[in-house]
C-alpha positions in Angstrom: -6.1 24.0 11.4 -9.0 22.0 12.6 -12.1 21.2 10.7 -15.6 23.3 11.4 -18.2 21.4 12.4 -20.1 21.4 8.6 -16.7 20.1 7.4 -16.6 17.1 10.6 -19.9 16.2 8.8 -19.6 15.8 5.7 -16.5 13.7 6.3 -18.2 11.4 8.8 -20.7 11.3 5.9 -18.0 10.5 3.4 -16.5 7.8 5.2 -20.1 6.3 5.9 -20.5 6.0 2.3 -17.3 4.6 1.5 -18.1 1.9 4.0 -21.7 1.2 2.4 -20.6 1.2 -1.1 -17.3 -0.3 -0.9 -16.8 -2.3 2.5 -13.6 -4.4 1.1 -11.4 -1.3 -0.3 -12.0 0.7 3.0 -11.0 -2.2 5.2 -8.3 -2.3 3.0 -7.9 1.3 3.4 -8.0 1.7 7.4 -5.4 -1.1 7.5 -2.7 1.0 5.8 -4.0 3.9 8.4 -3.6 1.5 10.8 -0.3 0.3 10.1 0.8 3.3 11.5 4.1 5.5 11.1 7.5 4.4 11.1 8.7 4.8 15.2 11.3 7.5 16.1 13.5 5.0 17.4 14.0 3.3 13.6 14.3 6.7 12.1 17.1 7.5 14.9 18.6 4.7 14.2 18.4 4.0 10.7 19.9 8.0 10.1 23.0 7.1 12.7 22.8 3.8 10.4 23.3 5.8 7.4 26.1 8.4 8.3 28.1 5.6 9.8 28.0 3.8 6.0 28.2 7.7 4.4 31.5 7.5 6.2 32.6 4.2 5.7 31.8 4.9 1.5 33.9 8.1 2.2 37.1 6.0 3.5 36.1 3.6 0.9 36.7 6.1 -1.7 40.0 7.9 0.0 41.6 4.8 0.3 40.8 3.3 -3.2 39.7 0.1 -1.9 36.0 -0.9 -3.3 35.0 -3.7 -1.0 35.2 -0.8 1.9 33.4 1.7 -0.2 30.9 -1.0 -1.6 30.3 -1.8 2.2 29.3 1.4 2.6 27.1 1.9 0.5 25.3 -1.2 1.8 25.2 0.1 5.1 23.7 3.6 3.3 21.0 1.6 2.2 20.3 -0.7 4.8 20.1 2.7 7.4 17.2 4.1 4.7 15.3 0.9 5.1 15.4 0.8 8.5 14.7 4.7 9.1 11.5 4.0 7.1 10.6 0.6 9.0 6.9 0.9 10.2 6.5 0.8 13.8 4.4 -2.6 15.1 1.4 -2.4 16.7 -0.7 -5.6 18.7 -3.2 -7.0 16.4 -6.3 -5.7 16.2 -4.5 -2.3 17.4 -4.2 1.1 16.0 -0.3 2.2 16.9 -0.1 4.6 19.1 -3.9 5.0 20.5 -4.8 1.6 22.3 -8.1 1.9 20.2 -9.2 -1.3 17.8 -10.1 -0.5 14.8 -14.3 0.3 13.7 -15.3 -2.3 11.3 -16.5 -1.8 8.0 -20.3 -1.4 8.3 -22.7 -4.0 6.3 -23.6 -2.8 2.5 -26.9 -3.6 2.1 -28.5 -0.5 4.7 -29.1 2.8 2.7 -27.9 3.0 -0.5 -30.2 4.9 -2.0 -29.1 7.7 0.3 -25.5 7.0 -0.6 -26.5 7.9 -4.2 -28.3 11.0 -3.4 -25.5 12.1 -1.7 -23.5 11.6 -4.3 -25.8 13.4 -7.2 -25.9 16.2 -4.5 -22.3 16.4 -4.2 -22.1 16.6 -7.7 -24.4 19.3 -8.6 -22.6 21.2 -6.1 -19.5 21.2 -7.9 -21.2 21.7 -11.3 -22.9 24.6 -9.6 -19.3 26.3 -8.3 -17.3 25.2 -11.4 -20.0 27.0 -13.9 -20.3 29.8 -11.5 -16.5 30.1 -11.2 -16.2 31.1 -15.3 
């Protein structure tokens, strides 16, 4: 379900004053957005991977011979790891839309409205919570 357009707002707003108060932890943040999600090709192939070493454990285990069954397993665990592999992206790049990412804006400009916001946001949900009861 999309966001209305009051809801757009107050999360542009939201992200504003993250970046104003807090430059370093949502640079920090936007690079584990950017990072992006693991590609469809490792999850394809990390699941084949995995039933491959699921069947080797099994034939392990049938035949009674652990080195087959312990290589198995390894296989089992090295299809997870590269099922949840992150896809890579060009530096600089957000995966999967071309775009750069916006840099964190400079923390000295309005701070003061930052707080108001904040106060405001917070009597709001004083105002619900006691209302609520």
């Amino acid at each position: 379900m999309p966001l209305s357009e009051h809801e757009q707002q107050l999360l542009a707003q939201l992200e504003k004053q993250l970046h104003e108060e807090d430059p370093r932890f949502a640079s920090t943040m936007h690079k584990e957005a950017a990072r992006g999600r693991g590609s469809m090709r490792n999850l394809v192939l990390g699941v084949v991977i995995a039933v491959v070493g699921l069947g080797v454990l099994l034939a392990g285990v049938s035949t009674h011979l652990i080195v087959v069954g312990v290589l198995g397993f390894v296989l089992m665990a090295a299809g997870a790891y590269v099922a949840t592999l992150r896809s890579k992206a060009a530096p600089g790049e957000v995966p999967g839309t071309g775009r750069t990412p916006r840099s964190p804006r400079d923390s000295s400009s309005g701070s003061g409205k930052s707080s108001t916001f904040l106060q405001n946001l917070e009597e709001k949900w004083d105002r619900r919570n006691q209302g609520g009861r």
